[in-house]
VEXDREN-2710 file (C-alpha; in Angstrom, 1 decimal):
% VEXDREN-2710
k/r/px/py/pz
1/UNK/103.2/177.7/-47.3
2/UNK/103.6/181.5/-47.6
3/UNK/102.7/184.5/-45.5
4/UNK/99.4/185.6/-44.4
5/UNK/97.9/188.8/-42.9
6/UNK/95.1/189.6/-41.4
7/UNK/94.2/192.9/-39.8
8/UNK/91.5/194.7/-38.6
9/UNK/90.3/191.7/-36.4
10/UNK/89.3/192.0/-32.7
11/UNK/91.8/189.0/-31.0
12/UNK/91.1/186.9/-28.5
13/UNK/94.8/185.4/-27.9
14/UNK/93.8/182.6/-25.3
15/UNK/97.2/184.3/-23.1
16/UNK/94.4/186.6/-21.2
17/UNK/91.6/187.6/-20.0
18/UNK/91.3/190.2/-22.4
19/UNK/91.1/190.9/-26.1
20/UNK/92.4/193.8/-28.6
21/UNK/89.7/195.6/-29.9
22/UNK/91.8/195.7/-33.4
23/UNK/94.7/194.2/-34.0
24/UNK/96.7/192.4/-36.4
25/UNK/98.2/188.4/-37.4
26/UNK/100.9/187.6/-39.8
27/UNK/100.9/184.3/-40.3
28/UNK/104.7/182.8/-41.9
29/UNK/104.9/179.3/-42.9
30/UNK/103.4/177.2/-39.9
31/UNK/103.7/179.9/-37.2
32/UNK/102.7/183.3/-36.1
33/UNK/105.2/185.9/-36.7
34/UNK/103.7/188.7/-35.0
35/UNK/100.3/189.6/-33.2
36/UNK/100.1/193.4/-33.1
37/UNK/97.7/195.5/-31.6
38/UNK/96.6/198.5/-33.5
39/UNK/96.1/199.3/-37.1
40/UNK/98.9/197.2/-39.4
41/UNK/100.7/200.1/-40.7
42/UNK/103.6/198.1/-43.2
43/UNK/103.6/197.2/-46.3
44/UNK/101.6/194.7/-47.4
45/UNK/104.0/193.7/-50.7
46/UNK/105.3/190.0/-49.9
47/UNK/102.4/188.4/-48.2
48/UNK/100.7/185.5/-50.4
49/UNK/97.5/186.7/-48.8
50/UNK/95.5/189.4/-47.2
51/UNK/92.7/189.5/-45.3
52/UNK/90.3/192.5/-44.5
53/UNK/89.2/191.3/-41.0
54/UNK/86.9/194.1/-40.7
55/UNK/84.3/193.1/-38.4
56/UNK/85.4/189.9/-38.0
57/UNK/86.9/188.0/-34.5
58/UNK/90.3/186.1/-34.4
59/UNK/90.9/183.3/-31.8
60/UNK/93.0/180.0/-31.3
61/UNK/91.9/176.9/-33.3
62/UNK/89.7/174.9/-30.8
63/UNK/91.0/171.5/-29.7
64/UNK/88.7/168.5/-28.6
65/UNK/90.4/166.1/-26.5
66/UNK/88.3/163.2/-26.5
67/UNK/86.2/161.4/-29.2
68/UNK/86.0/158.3/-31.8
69/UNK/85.2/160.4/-35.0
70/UNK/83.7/157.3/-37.1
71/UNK/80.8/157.3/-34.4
72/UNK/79.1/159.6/-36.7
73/UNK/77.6/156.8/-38.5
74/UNK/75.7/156.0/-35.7
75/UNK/74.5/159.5/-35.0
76/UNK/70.6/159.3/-33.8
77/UNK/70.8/155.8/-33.3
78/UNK/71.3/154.6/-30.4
79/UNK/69.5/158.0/-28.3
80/UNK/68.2/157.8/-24.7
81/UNK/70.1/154.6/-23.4
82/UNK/72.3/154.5/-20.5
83/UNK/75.8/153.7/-21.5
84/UNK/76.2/150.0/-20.7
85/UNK/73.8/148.8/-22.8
86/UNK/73.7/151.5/-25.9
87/UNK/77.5/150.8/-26.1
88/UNK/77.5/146.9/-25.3
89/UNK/73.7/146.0/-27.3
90/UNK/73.8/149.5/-30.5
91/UNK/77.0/150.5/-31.1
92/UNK/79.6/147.4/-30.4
93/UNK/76.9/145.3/-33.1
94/UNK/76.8/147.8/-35.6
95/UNK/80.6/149.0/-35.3
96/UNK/81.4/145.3/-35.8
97/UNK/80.2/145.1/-39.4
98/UNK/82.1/148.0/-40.4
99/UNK/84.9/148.1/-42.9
100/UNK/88.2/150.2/-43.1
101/UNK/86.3/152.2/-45.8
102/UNK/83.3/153.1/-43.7
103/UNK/85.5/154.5/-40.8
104/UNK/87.1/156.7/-43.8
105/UNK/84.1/158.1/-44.8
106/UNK/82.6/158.5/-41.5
107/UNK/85.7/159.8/-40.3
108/UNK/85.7/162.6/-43.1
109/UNK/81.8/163.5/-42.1
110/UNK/83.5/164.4/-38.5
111/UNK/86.3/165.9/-39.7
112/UNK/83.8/167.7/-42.5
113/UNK/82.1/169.2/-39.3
114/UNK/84.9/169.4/-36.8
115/UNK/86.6/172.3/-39.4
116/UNK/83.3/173.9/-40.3
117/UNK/83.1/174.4/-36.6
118/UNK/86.5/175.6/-35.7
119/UNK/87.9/172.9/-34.4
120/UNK/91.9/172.2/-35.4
121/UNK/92.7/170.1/-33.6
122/UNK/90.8/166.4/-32.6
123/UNK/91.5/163.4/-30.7
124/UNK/90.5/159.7/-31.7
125/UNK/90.4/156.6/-30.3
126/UNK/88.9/153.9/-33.1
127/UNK/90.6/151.2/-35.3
128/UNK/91.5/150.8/-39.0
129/UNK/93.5/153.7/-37.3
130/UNK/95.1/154.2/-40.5
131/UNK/92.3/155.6/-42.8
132/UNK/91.8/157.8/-40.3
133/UNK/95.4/159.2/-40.8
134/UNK/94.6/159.3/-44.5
135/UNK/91.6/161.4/-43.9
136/UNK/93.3/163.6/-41.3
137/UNK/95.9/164.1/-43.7
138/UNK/94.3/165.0/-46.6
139/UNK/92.0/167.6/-45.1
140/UNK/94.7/169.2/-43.1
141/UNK/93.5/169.0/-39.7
142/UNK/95.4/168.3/-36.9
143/UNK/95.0/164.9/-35.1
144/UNK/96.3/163.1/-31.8
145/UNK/95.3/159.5/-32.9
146/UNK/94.9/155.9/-31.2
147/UNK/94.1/152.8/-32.1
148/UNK/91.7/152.1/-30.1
149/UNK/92.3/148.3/-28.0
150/UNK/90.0/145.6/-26.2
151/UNK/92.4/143.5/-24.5
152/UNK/90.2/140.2/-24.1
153/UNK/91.5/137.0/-26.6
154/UNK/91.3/135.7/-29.0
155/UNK/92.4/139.2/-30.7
156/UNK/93.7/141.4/-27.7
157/UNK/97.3/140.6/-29.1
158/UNK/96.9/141.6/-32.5
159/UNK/95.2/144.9/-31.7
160/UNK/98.2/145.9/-29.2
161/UNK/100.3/144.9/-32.1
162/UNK/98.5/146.9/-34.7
163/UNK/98.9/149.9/-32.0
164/UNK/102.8/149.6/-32.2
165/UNK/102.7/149.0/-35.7
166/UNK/100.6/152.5/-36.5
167/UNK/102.6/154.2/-34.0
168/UNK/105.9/154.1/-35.9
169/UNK/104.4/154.8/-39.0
170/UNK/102.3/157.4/-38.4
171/UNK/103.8/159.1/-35.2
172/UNK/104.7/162.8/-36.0
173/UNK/103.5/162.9/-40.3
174/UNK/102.5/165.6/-42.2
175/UNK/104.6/168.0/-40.6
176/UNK/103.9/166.5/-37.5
177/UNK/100.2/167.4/-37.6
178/UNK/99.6/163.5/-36.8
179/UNK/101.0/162.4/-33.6
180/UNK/100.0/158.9/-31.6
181/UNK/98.7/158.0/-28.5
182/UNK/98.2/154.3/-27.3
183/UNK/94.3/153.6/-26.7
184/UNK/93.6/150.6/-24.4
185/UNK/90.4/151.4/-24.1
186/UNK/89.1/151.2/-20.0
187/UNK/89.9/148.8/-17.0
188/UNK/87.0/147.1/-18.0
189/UNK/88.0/145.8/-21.4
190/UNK/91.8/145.0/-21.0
191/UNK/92.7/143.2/-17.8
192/UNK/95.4/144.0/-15.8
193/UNK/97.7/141.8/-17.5
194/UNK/97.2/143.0/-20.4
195/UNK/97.4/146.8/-19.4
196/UNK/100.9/145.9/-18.1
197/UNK/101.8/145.2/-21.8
198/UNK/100.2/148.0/-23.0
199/UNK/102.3/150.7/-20.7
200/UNK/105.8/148.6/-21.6
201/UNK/104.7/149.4/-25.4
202/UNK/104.5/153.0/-24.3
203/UNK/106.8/153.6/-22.5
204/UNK/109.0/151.5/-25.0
205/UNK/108.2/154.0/-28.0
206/UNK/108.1/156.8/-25.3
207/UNK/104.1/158.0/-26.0
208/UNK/101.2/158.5/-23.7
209/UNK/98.4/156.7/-23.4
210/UNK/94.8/157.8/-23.4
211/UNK/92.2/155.6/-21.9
212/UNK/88.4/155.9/-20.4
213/UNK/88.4/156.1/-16.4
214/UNK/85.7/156.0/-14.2
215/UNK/82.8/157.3/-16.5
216/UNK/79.9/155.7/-15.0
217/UNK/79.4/154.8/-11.3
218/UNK/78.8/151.2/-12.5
219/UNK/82.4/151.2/-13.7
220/UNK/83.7/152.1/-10.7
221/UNK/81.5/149.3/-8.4
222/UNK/82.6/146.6/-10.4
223/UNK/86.3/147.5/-10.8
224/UNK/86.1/147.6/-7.5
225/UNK/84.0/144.6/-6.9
226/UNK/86.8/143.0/-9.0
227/UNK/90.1/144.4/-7.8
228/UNK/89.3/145.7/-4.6
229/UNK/90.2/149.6/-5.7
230/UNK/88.9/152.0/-7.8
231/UNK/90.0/152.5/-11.8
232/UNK/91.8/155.0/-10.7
233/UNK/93.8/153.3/-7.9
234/UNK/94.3/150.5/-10.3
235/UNK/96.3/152.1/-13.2
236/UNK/98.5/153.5/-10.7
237/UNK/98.9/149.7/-9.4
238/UNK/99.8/148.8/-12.6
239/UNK/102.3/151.9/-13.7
240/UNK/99.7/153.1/-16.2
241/UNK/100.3/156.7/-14.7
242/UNK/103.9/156.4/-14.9
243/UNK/103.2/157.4/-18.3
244/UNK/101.9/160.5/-19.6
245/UNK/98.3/159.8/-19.1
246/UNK/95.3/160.8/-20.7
247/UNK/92.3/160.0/-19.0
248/UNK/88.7/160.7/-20.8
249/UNK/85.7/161.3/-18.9
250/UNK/86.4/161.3/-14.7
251/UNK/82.7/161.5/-13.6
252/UNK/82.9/159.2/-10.7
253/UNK/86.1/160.2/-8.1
254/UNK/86.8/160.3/-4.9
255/UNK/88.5/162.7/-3.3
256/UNK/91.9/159.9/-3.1
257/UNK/91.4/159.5/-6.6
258/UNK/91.9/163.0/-7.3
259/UNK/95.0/163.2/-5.2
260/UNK/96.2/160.4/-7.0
261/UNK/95.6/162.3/-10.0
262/UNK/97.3/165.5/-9.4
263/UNK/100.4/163.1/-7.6
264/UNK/101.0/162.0/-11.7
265/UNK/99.8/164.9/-13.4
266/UNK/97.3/162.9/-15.2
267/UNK/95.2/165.4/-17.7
268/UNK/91.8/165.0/-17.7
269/UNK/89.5/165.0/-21.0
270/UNK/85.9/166.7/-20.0
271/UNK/83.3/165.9/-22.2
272/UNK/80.1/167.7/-20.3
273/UNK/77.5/166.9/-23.2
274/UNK/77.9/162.9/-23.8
275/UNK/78.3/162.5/-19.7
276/UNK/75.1/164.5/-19.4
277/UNK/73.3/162.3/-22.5
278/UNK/74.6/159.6/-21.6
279/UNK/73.5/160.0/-17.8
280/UNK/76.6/159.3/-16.3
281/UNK/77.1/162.0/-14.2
282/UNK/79.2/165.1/-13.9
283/UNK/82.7/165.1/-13.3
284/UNK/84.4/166.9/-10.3
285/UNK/86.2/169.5/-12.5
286/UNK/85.9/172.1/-10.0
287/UNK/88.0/169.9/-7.5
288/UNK/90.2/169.0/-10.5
289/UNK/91.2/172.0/-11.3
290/UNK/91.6/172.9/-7.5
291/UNK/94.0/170.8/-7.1
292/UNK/96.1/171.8/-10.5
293/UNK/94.7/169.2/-12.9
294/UNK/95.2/170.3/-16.5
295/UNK/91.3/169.9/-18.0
296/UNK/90.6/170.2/-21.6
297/UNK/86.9/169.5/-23.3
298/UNK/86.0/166.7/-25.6
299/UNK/83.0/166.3/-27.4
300/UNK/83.0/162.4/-27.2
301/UNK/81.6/160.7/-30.1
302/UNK/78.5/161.8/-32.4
303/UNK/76.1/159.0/-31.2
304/UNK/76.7/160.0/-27.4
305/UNK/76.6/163.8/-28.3
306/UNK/75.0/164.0/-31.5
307/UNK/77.4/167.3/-32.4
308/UNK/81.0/167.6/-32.5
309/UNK/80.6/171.2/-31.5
310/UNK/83.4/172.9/-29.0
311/UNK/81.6/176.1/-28.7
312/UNK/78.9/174.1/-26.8
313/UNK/81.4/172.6/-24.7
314/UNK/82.7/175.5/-24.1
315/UNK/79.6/177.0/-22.7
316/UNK/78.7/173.1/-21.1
317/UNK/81.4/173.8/-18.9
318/UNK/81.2/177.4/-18.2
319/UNK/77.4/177.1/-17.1
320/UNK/77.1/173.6/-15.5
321/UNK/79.7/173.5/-12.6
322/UNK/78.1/176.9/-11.8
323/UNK/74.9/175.1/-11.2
324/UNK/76.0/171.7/-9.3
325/UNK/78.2/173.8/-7.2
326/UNK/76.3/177.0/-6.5
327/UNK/79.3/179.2/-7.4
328/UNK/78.6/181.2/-10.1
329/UNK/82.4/181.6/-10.6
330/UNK/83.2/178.1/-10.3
331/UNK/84.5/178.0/-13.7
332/UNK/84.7/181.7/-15.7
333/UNK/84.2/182.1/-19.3
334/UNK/88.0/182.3/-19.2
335/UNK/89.0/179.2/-18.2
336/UNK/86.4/177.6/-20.3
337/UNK/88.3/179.2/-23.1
338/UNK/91.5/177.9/-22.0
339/UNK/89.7/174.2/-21.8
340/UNK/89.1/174.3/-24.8
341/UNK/92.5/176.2/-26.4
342/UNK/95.1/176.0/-24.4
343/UNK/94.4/173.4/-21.5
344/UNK/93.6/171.0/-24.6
345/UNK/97.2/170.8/-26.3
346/UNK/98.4/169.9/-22.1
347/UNK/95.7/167.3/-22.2
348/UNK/97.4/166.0/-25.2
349/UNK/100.6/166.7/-24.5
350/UNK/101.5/169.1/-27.6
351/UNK/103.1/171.8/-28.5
352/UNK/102.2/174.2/-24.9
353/UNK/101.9/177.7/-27.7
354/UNK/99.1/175.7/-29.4
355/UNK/95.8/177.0/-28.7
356/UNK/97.6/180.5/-28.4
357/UNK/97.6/183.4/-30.4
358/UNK/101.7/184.9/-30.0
359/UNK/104.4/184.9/-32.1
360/UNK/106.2/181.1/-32.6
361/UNK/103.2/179.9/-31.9
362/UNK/101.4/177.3/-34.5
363/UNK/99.4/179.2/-36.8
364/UNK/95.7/177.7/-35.7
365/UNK/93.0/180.4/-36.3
366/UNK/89.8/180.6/-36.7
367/UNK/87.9/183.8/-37.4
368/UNK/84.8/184.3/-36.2
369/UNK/81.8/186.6/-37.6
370/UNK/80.7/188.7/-35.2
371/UNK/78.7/191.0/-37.2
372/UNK/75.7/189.7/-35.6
373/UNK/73.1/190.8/-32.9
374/UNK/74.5/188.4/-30.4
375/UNK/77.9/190.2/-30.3
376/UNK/76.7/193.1/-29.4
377/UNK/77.1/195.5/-27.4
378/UNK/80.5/194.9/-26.9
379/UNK/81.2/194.7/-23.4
380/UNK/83.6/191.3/-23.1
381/UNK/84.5/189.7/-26.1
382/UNK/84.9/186.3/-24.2
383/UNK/81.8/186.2/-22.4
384/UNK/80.6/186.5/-26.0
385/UNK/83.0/183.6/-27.3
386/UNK/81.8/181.5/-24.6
387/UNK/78.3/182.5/-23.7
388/UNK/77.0/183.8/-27.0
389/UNK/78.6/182.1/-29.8
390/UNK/78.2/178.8/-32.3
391/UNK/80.2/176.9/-34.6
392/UNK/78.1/178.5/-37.5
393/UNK/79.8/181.6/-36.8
394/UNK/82.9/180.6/-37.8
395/UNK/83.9/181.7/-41.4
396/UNK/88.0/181.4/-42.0
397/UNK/90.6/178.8/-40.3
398/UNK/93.7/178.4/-40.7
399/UNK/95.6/174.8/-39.6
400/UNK/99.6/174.7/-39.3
401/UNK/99.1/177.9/-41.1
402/UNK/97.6/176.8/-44.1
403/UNK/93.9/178.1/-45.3
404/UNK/91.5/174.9/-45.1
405/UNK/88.0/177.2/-44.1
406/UNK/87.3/180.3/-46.2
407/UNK/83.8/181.9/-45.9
408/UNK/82.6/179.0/-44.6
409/UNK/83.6/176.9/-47.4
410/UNK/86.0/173.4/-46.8
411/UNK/88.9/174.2/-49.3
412/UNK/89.8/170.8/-48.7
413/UNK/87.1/168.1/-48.7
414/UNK/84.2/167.7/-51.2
415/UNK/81.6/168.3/-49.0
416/UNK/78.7/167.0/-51.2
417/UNK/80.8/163.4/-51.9
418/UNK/81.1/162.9/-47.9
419/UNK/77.2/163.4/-47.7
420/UNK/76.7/160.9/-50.6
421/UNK/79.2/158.4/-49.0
422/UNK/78.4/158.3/-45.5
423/UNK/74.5/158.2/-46.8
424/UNK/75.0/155.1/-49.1
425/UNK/77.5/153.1/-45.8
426/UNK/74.7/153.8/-43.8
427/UNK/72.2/152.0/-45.7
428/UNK/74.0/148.8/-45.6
429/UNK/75.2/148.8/-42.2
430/UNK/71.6/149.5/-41.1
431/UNK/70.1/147.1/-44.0
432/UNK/69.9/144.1/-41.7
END
């Protein structure tokens, strides 16, 4: 690691709803030193690196709070099914004949896209948990990770075991780019029982947990069918939320699950596009965030989204609780941008300066072309972000400081491999 500067960029710090029209970064080890506003008047002698940002846009490293990236092997096939039976009768077959090798490679295609498009920062809840660590690793990326756990026999045991067991090892490598969440994976798949062992684990290694609540409205008649409350009155039964929570999706609540919420500060994962595809729903975030829920944005996985895009998240979540509520302020282009940024690392309980743009803050940056029509005229840079902009327009980005996207370019994976891989797993999962 070495110093970095970049100047001449507009900046979009995340801290504000504002940007400078032409500013400065300087970049030191893992963390921004500075963030100036104004033409960079020093001496650049001692920096490892400059960067002309002329025409160019700076802004946080995105962060998606929810997804399983290996799905991406089963992008376009399982399309058009409601979620019971594309998870239960596609995915749960086809993930079932996949080895620890094929979750490497299909993790590296997410994480191939993931940094193309700007995102830093990614969430996963899968198993052979440790390939995915490798990959993370090795292509510098920053990753919240759980292995992913069904709590029915004959297995349920094992996998809870293999959670601990990744959880020391892995919990807070690579300069702490890879930190560990438990996964048990919904109400529906690990009993009550079993979810009691899964919160002693967590609260025994002092992590959070991240889990799938109330996505469909089927989910939440048969947990309550079952228990007599709602999933989200259940996992305060059973002390789930006495632990930093997680909790990915929230389409179906009521009103006394949201207060229930907000009483535990349990943060929310949104994840607009695969609820939408998926026809679950859409979740409440207007009365989440009315009652001071922290709400990030997830992309879910690529066979329930297709794209592992923030950018359209971003705008997902800008545009649609405008619509279902009428209020065309219902959720700004600012707060979008904070879903996605800042609102993301408090969904997974890191570092609060991540997703910023200040000094001390982790140096995750992405810069942005916006030498292109749909940036102009420049009335308000985040309305652009938000409203205007796609993953292709990113072109540099920088993770714990180092370089890992230059001119669009992965510095750190071999792009043309991870295409040949993930093309020759395919054809033997899908041989049969």
């Amino acid at each position: 690691m070495g110093r970095t500067l970049i100047h001449g960029a507009v900046i979009v710090t995340a801290l504000e709803d504002a940007s400078i029209p032409n500013g400065y970064l300087i970049i030191e080890g893992n963390r921004l030193a500075e963030v100036g506003s104004g033409e960079y008047t020093g001496t650049t002698e001692g920096f490892d690196r400059v960067i002309d940002a002329k025409g160019k846009l700076a802004m946080p490293g995105l962060i998606n709070t929810h997804g399983h990236a290996a799905m991406t092997l089963l992008r376009g096939y399982a399309d058009d099914l409601p979620l019971q039976t594309w998870l239960e009768d596609r995915c749960w077959p086809i993930e079932a004949k996949m080895t620890d090798e094929d979750i490497y490679w299909g993790t590296q295609l997410a994480i191939l896209e993931m940094l193309k498009g700007g995102t830093t920062t990614f969430t996963d809840m899968y198993f052979s948990m440790d390939r995915v660590a490798e990959a993370a690793k090795e292509s510098g990326i920053r990753a919240c990770l759980s292995r992913g756990i069904i709590g029915f026999p004959p297995d349920g045991e094992k996998k809870l075991a293999e959670a601990i067991s990744f959880s020391k090892e892995y919990h807070g490598q690579a300069n702490n780019r890879i930190t560990v969440t438990f996964g048990p994976h919904a109400p529906y798949t690990c009993p009550p029982d079993f979810m009691k062992k899964v919160v002693s684990a967590s609260e025994e290694l002092n992590l959070p947990i991240q889990i799938h609540l109330s996505e469909t409205a089927r989910e939440v008649a048969e947990c309550v069918e079952q228990h007599g409350v709602s999933p989200i009155k259940l996992m305060e039964e059973l002390g789930v939320f006495n632990r930093p929570t997680l909790a990915a999706h929230c389409v179906h609540l009521s009103d006394e699950d949201i207060e229930i919420m907000a009483k535990y500060d349990v943060r929310v994962a949104h994840n607009p596009d695969s609820n939408l595809k998926l026809g679950s729903g859409i979740a409440p975030v207007l009365k989440m965030l009315e009652k001071g829920l922290t709400v990030g944005l997830g992309t879910d996985g690529a066979a329930s989204n297709n794209n592992l895009d923030m950018f359209e998240e971003m705008r997902m979540a800008a545009m649609l609780h405008k619509g279902v509520n009428q209020d065309a302020i219902a959720v700004s282009a600012f707060k979008a941008l904070e879903m996605a940024t800042t609102d993301g690392a408090r969904a997974l309980f890191l570092e609060e300066s991540l997703g910023t743009l200040q000094a001390g803050a982790l140096a995750d940056v992405l810069l942005l072309d916006i030498e292109q029509p749909h940036f102009y005229p420049r009335h308000n840079m985040i309305a652009h972000l938000v409203y205007s902009a796609g993953s292709r327009d990113v072109t540099h980005v920088f993770v714990d400081g180092e370089l890992v996207v230059e001119d669009r370019k992965v510095l750190t994976m071999d792009e043309q491999q991870i295409y040949a891989e993930v093309q020759r797993v395919c054809e033997r999962l899908y041989a049969e």
